[in-house]
KOLDREN-299566 format. One record per residue: residue number from 1; residue in three letters; x, y, z of N, C-alpha, C, CB in turn. Coordinates in pm, 1 decimal. Each point is the difference from the previous one (the first is absolute). Glycine has a CB too. Layout:
<recs>
rec num->NUM residuo->ala n.X->X n.Y->Y n.Z->Z ca.X->X ca.Y->Y ca.Z->Z c.X->X c.Y->Y c.Z->Z cb.X->X cb.Y->Y cb.Z->Z;
...
</recs>
This chain:
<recs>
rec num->1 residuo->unk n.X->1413.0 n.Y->-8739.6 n.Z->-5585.7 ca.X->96.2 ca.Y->-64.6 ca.Z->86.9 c.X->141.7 c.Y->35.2 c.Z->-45.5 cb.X->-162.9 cb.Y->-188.2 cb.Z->46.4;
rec num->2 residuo->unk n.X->236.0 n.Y->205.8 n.Z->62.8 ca.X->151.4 ca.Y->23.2 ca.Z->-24.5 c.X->75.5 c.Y->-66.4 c.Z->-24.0 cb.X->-17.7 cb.Y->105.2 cb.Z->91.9;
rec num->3 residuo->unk n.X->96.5 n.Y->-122.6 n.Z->-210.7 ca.X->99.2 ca.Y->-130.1 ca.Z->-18.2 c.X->102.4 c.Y->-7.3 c.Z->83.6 cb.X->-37.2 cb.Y->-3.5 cb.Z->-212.6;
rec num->4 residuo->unk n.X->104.6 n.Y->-111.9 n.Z->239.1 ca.X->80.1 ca.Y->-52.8 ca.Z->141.3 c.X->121.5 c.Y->34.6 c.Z->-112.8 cb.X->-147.9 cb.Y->-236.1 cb.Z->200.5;
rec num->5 residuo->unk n.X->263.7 n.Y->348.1 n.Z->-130.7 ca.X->103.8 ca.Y->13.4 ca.Z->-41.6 c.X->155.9 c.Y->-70.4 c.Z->71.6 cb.X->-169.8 cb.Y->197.1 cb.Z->-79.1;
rec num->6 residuo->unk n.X->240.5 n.Y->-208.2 n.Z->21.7 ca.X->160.9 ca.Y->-67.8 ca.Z->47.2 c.X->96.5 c.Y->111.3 c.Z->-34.7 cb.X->-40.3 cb.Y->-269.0 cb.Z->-62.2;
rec num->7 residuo->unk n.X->109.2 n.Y->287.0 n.Z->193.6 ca.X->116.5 ca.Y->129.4 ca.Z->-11.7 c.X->119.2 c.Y->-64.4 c.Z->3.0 cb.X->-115.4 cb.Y->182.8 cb.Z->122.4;
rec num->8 residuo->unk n.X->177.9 n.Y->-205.6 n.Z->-167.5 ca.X->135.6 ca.Y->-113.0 ca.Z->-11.1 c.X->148.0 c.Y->101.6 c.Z->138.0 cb.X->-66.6 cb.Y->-102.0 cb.Z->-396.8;
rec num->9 residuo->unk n.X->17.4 n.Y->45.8 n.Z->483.9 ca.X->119.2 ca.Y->38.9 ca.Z->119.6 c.X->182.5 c.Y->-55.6 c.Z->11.5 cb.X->-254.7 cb.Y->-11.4 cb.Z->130.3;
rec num->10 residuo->unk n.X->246.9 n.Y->-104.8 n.Z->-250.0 ca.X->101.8 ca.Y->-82.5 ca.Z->17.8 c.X->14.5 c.Y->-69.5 c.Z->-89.4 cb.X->-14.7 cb.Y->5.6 cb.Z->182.1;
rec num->11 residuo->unk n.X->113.6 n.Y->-50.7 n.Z->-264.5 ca.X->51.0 ca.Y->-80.2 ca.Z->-123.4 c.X->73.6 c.Y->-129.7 c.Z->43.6 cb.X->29.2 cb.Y->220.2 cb.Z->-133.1;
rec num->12 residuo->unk n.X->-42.9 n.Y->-338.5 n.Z->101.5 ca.X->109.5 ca.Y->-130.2 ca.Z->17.6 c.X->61.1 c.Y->-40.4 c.Z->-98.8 cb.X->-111.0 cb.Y->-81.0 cb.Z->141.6;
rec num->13 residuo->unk n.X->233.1 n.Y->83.6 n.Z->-215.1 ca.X->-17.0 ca.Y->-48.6 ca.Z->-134.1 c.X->57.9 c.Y->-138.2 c.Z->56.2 cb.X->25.1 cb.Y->225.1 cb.Z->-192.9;
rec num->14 residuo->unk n.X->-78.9 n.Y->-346.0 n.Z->180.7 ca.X->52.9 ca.Y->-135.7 ca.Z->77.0 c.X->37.2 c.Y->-104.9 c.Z->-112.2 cb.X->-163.2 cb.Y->33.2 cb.Z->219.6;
rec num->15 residuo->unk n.X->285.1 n.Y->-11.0 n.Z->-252.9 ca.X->48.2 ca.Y->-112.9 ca.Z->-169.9 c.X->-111.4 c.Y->-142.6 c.Z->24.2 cb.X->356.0 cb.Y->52.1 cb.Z->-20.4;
rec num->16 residuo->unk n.X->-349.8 n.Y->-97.7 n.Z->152.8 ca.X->-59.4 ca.Y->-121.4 ca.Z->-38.5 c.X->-190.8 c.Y->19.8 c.Z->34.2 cb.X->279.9 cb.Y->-154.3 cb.Z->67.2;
rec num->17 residuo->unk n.X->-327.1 n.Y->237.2 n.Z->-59.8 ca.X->-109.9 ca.Y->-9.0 ca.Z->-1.2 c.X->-42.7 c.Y->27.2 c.Z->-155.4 cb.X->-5.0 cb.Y->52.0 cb.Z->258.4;
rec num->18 residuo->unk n.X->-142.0 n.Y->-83.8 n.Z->-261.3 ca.X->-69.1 ca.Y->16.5 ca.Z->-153.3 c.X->-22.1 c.Y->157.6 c.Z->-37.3 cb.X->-142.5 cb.Y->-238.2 cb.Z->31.8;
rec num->19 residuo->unk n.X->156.0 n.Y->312.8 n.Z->6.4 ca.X->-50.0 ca.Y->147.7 ca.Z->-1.6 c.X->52.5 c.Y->83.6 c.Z->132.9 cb.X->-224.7 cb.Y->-83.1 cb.Z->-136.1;
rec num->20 residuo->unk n.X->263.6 n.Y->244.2 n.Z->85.0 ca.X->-11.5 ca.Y->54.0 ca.Z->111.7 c.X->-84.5 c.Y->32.0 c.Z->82.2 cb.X->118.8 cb.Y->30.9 cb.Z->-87.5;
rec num->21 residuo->unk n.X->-67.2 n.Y->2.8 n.Z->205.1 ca.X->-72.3 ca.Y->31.7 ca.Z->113.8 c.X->-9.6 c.Y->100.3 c.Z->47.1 cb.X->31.7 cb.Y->-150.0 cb.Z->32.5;
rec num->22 residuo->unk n.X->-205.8 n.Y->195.9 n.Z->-7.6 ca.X->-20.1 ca.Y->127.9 ca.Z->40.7 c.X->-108.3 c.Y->41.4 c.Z->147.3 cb.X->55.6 cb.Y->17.4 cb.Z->-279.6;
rec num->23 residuo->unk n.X->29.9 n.Y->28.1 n.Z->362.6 ca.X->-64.4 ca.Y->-6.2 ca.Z->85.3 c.X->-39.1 c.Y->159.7 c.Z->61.1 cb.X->105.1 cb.Y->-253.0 cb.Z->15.7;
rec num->24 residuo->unk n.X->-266.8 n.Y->279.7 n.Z->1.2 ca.X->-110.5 ca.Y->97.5 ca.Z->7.4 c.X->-106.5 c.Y->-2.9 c.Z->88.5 cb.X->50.9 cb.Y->7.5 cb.Z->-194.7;
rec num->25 residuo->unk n.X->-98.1 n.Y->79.9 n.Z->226.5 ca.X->-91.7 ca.Y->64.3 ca.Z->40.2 c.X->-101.6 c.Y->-14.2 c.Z->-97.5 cb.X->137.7 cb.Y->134.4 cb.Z->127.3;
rec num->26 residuo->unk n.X->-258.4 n.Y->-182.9 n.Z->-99.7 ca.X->-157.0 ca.Y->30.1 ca.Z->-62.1 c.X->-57.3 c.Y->119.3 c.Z->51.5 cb.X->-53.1 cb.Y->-234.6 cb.Z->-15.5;
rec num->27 residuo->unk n.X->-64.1 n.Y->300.6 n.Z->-75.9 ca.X->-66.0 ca.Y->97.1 ca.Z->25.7 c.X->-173.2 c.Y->-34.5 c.Z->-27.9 cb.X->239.9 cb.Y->145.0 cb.Z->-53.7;
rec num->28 residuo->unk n.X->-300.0 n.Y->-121.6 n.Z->132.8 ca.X->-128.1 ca.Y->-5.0 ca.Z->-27.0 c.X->-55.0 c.Y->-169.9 c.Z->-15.4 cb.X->38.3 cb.Y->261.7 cb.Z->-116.8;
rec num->29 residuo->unk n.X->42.4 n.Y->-359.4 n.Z->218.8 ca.X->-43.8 ca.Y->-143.3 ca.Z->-1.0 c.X->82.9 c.Y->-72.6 c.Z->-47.3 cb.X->-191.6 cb.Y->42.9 cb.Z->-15.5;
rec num->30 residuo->unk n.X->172.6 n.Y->-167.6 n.Z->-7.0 ca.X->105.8 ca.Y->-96.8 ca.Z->1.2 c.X->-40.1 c.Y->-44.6 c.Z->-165.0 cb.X->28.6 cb.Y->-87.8 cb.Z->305.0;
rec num->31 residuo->unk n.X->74.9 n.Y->-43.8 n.Z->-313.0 ca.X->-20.1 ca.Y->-63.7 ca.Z->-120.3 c.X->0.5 c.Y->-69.8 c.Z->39.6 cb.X->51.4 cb.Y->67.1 cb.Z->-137.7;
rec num->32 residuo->unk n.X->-178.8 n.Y->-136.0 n.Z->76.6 ca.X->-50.6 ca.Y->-182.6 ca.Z->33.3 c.X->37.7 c.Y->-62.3 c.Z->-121.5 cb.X->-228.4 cb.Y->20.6 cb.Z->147.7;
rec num->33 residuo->unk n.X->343.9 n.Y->-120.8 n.Z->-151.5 ca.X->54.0 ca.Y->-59.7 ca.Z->-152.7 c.X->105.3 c.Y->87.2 c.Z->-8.7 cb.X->-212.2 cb.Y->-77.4 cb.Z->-137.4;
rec num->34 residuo->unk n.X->258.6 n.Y->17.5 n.Z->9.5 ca.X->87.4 ca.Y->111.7 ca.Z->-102.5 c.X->-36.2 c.Y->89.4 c.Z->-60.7 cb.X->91.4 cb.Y->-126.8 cb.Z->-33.8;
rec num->35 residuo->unk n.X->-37.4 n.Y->202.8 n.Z->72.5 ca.X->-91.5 ca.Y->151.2 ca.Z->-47.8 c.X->75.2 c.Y->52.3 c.Z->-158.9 cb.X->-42.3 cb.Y->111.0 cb.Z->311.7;
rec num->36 residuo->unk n.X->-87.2 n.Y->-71.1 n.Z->-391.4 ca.X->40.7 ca.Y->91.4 ca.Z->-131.5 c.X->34.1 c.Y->79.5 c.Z->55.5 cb.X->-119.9 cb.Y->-31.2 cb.Z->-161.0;
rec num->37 residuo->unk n.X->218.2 n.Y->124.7 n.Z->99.0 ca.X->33.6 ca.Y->137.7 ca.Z->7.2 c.X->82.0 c.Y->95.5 c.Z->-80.1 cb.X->-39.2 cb.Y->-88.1 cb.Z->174.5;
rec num->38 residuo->unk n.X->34.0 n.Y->183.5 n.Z->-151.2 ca.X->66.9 ca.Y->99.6 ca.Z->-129.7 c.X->89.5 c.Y->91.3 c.Z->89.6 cb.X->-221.0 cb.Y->18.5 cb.Z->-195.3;
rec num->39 residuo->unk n.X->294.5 n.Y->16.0 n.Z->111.3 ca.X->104.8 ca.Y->134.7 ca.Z->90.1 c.X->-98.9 c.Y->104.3 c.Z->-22.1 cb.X->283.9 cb.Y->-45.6 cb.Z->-56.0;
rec num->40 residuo->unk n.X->-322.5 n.Y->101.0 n.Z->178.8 ca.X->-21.6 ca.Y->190.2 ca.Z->-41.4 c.X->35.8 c.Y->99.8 c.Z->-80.5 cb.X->-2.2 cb.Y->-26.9 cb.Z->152.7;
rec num->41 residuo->unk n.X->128.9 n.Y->-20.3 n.Z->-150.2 ca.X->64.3 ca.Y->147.8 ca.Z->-116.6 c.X->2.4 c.Y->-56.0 c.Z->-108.5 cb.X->164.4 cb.Y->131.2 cb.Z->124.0;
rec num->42 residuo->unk n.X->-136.5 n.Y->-240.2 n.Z->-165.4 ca.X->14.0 ca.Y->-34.7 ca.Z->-139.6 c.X->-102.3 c.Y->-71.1 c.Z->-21.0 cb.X->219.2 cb.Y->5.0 cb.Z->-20.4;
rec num->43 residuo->unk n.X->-346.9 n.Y->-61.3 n.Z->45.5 ca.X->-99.6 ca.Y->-70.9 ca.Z->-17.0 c.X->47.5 c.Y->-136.3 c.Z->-54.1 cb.X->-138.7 cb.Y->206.0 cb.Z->-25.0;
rec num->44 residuo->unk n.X->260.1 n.Y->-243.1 n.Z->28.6 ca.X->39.8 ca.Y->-139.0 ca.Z->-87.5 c.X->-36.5 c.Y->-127.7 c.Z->142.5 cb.X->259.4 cb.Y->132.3 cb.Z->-210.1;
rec num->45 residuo->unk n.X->-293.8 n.Y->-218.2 n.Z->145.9 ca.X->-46.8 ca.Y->-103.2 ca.Z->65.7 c.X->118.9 c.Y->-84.2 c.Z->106.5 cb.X->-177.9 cb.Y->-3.5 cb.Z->-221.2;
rec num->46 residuo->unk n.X->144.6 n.Y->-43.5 n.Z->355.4 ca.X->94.1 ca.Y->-40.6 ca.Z->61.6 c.X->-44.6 c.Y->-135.6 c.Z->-41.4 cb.X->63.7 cb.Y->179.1 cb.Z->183.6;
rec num->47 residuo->unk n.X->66.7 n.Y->-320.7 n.Z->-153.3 ca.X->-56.9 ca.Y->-95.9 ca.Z->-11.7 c.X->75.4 c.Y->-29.9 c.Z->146.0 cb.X->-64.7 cb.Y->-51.7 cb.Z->-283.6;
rec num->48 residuo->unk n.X->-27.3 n.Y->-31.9 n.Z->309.9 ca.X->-19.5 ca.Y->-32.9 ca.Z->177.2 c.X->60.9 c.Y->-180.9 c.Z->-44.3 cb.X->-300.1 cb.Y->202.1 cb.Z->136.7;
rec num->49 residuo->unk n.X->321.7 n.Y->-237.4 n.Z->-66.2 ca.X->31.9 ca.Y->-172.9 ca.Z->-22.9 c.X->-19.8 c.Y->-86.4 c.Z->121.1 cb.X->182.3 cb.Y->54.9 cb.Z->-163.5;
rec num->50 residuo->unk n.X->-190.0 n.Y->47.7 n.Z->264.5 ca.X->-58.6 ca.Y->-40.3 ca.Z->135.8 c.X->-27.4 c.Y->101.4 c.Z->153.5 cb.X->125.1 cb.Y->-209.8 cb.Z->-118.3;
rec num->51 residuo->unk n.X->-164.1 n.Y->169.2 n.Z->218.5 ca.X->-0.2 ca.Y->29.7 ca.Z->91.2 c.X->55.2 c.Y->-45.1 c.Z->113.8 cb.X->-128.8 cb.Y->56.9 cb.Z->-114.0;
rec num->52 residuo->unk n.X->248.2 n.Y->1.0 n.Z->153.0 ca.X->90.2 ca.Y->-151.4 ca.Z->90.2 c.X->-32.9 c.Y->48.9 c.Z->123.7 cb.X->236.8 cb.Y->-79.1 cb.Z->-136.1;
rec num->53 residuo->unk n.X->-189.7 n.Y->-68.0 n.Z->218.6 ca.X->-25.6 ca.Y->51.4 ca.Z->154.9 c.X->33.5 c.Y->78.0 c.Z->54.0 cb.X->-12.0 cb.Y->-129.2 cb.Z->26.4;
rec num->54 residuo->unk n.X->-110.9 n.Y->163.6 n.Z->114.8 ca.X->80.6 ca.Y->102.7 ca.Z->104.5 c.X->139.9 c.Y->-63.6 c.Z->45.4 cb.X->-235.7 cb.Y->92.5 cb.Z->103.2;
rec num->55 residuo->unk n.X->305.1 n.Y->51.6 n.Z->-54.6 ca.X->122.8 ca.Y->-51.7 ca.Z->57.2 c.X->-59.3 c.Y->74.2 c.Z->113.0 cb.X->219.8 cb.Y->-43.0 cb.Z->-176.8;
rec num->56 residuo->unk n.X->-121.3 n.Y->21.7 n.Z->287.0 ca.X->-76.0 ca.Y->54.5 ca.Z->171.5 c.X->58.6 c.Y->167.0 c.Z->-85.3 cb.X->60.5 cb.Y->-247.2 cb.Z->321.4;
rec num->57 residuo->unk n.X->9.9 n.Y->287.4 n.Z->-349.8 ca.X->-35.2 ca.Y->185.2 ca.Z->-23.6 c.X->-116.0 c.Y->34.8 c.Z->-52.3 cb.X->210.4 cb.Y->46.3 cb.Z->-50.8;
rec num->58 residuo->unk n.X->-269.7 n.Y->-135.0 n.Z->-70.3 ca.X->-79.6 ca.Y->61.8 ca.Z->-78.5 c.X->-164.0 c.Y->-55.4 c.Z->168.6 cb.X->172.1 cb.Y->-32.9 cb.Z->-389.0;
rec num->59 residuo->unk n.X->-169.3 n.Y->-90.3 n.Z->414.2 ca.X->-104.8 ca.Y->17.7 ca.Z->95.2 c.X->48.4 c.Y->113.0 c.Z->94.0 cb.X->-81.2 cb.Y->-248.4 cb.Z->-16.7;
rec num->60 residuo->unk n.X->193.5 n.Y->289.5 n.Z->50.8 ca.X->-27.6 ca.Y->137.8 ca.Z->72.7 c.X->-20.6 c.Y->82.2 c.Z->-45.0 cb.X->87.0 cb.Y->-32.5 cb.Z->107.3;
rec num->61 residuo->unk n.X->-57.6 n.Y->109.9 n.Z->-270.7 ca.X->-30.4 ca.Y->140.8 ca.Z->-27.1 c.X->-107.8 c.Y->-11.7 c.Z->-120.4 cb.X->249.4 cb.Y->102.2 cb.Z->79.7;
rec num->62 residuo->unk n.X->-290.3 n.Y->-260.0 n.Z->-81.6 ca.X->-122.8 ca.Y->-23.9 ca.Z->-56.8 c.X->-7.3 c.Y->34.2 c.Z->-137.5 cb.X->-88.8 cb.Y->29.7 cb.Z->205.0;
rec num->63 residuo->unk n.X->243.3 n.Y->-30.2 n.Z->-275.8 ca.X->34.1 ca.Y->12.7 ca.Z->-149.7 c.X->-25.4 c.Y->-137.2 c.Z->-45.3 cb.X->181.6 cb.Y->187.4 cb.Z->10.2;
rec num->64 residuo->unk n.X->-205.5 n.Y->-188.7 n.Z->-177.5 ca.X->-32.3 ca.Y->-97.5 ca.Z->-78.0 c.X->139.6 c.Y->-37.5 c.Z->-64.7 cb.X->-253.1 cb.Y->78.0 cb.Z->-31.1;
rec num->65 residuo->unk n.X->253.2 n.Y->-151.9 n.Z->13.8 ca.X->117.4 ca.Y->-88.4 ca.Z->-109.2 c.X->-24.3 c.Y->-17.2 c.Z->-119.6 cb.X->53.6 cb.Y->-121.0 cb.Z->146.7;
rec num->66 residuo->unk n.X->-44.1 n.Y->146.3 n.Z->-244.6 ca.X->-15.7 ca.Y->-24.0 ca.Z->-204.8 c.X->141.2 c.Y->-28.2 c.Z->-24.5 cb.X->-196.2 cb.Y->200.6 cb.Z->-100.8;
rec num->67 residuo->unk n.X->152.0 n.Y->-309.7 n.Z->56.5 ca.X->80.7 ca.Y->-102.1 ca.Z->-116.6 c.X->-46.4 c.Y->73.7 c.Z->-134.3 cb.X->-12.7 cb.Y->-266.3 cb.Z->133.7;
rec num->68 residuo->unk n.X->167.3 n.Y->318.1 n.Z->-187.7 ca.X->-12.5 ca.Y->41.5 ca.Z->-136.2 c.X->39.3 c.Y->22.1 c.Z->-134.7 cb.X->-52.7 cb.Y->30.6 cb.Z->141.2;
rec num->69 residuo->unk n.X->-15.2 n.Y->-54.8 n.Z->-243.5 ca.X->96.2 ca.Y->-34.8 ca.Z->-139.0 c.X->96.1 c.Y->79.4 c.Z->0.6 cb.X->-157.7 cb.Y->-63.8 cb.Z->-143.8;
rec num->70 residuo->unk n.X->324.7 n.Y->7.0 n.Z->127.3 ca.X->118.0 ca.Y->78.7 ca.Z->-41.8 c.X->7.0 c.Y->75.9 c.Z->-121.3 cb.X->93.4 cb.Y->-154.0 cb.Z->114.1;
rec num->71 residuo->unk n.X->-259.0 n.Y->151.5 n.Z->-188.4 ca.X->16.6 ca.Y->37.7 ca.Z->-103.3 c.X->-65.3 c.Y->141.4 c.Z->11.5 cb.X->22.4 cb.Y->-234.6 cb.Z->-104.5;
rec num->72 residuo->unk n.X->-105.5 n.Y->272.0 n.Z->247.3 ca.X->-38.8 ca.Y->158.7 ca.Z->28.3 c.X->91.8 c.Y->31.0 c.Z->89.1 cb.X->-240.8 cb.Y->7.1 cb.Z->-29.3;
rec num->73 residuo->unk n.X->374.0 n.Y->-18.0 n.Z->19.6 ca.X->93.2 ca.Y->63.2 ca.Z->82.7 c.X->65.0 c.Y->135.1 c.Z->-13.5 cb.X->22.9 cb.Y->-211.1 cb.Z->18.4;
rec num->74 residuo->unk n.X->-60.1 n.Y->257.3 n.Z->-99.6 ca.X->-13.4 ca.Y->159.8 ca.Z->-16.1 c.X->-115.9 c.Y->82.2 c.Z->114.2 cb.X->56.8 cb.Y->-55.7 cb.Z->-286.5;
rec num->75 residuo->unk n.X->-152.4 n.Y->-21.4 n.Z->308.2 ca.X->-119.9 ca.Y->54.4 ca.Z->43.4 c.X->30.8 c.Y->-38.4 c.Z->157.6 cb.X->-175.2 cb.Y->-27.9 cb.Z->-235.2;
rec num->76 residuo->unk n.X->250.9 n.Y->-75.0 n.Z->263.1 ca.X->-0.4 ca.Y->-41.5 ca.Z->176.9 c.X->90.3 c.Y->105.1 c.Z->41.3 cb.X->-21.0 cb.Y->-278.6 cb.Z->15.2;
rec num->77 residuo->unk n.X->-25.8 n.Y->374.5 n.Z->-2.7 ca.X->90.4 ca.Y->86.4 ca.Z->115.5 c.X->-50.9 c.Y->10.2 c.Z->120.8 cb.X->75.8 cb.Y->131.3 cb.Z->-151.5;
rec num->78 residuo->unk n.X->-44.2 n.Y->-95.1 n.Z->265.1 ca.X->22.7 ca.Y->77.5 ca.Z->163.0 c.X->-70.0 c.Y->146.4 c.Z->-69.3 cb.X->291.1 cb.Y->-124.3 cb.Z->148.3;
rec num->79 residuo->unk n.X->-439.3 n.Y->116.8 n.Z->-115.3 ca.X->-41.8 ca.Y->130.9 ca.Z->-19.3 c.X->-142.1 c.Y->1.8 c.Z->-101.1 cb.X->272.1 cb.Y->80.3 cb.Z->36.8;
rec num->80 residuo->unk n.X->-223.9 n.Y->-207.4 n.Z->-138.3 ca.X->-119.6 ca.Y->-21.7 ca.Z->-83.2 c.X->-156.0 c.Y->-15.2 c.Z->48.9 cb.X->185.8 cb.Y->-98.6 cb.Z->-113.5;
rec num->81 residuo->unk n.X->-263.1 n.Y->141.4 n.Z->46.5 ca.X->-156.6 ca.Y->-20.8 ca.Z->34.7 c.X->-54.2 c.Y->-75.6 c.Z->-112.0 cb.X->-34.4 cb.Y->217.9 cb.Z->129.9;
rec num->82 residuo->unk n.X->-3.5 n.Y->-400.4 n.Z->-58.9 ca.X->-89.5 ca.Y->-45.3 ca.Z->-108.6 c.X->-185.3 c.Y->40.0 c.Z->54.5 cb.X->223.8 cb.Y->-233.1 cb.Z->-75.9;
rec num->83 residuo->unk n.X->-276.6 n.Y->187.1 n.Z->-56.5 ca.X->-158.5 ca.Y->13.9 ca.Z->52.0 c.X->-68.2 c.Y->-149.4 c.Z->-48.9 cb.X->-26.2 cb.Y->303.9 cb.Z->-38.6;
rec num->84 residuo->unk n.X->-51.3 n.Y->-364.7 n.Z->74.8 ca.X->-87.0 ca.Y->-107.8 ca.Z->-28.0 c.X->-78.0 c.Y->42.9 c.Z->-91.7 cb.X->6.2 cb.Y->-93.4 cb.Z->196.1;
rec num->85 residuo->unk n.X->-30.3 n.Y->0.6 n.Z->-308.7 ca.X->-96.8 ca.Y->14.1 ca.Z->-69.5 c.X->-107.5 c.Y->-110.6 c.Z->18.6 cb.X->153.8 cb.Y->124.4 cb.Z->-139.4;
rec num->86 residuo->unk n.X->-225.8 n.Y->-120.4 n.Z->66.3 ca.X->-119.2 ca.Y->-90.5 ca.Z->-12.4 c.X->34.0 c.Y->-78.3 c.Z->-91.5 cb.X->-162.6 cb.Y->135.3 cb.Z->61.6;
rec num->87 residuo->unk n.X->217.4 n.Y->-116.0 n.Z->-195.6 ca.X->64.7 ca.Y->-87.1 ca.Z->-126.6 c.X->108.2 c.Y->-54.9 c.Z->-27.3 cb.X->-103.2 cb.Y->104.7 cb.Z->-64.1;
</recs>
Protein backbone atom coordinates (compact mmCIF):
# COMPACT_ATOMS: atom_id res chain seq x y z
CA UNK A 1 0.00 0.00 0.00
CA UNK A 2 0.97 3.54 -0.82
CA UNK A 3 1.55 5.99 1.87
CA UNK A 4 -0.87 9.12 1.78
CA UNK A 5 1.50 12.08 1.03
CA UNK A 6 1.03 16.16 1.87
CA UNK A 7 2.52 18.72 -0.69
CA UNK A 8 2.49 21.98 1.25
CA UNK A 9 0.79 24.63 -1.48
CA UNK A 10 0.63 27.49 1.11
CA UNK A 11 2.16 28.80 4.45
CA UNK A 12 0.10 31.00 7.30
CA UNK A 13 2.36 32.17 9.84
CA UNK A 14 -0.77 33.47 12.28
CA UNK A 15 1.01 35.16 15.75
CA UNK A 16 -2.10 34.19 17.50
CA UNK A 17 -2.65 30.75 16.49
CA UNK A 18 -0.75 27.64 18.25
CA UNK A 19 1.35 26.56 15.22
CA UNK A 20 1.78 27.31 11.67
CA UNK A 21 -0.33 26.73 9.00
CA UNK A 22 -0.06 24.60 6.12
CA UNK A 23 -2.24 24.22 3.58
CA UNK A 24 -1.95 20.97 0.78
CA UNK A 25 -2.89 18.68 -1.39
CA UNK A 26 -2.91 14.79 -0.36
CA UNK A 27 -1.69 12.05 -2.55
CA UNK A 28 -2.80 8.60 -2.58
CA UNK A 29 -5.91 9.12 0.19
CA UNK A 30 -6.72 11.03 2.96
CA UNK A 31 -5.74 11.23 6.64
CA UNK A 32 -8.12 9.95 9.13
CA UNK A 33 -6.79 11.74 12.59
CA UNK A 34 -3.57 13.45 12.93
CA UNK A 35 -1.34 12.18 10.81
CA UNK A 36 2.58 11.12 11.57
CA UNK A 37 4.78 12.33 9.09
CA UNK A 38 8.26 13.00 7.89
CA UNK A 39 9.65 15.44 5.25
CA UNK A 40 10.87 13.54 2.09
CA UNK A 41 14.08 15.13 1.67
CA UNK A 42 15.26 15.28 5.00
CA UNK A 43 13.45 12.31 6.65
CA UNK A 44 13.17 14.50 9.99
CA UNK A 45 9.92 14.04 11.65
CA UNK A 46 6.97 16.58 11.22
CA UNK A 47 5.03 17.31 14.34
CA UNK A 48 1.37 17.80 13.41
CA UNK A 49 -0.68 19.43 16.50
CA UNK A 50 -3.80 19.29 14.54
CA UNK A 51 -6.10 19.16 11.74
CA UNK A 52 -8.20 22.37 11.41
CA UNK A 53 -11.31 22.99 9.61
CA UNK A 54 -12.40 23.17 6.09
CA UNK A 55 -12.65 26.65 4.97
CA UNK A 56 -15.18 26.88 1.74
CA UNK A 57 -11.60 27.02 -0.57
CA UNK A 58 -10.17 24.06 0.87
CA UNK A 59 -13.97 22.22 0.40
CA UNK A 60 -13.51 23.50 -3.13
CA UNK A 61 -9.97 22.46 -4.12
CA UNK A 62 -10.33 19.74 -1.51
CA UNK A 63 -6.86 20.78 0.28
CA UNK A 64 -6.17 19.76 3.91
CA UNK A 65 -5.27 22.17 6.67
CA UNK A 66 -2.15 21.11 9.33
CA UNK A 67 -1.70 22.82 12.37
CA UNK A 68 2.02 22.93 12.99
CA UNK A 69 4.88 22.94 15.54
CA UNK A 70 6.79 26.41 15.10
CA UNK A 71 9.44 24.33 16.00
CA UNK A 72 9.57 22.40 12.20
CA UNK A 73 9.52 25.69 10.57
CA UNK A 74 12.42 25.17 8.51
CA UNK A 75 10.62 22.20 6.94
CA UNK A 76 6.97 24.14 6.23
CA UNK A 77 7.64 25.38 2.93
CA UNK A 78 5.28 25.98 -0.45
CA UNK A 79 6.71 22.99 -2.29
CA UNK A 80 7.58 20.58 0.59
CA UNK A 81 6.61 16.80 0.41
CA UNK A 82 5.58 15.16 3.73
CA UNK A 83 4.93 11.24 3.80
CA UNK A 84 2.85 9.32 6.57
CA UNK A 85 4.32 6.92 8.49
CA UNK A 86 3.01 4.15 10.45
CA UNK A 87 5.24 5.18 13.74
Amino acid sequence: MTAVQFLINEVFDIPTRGGLIAVGSTRNGEFIGIPRLRDEASGQPIHVLGVDHPTPRTQRTGETILVVDRKDAELVAVGRLWTATDH
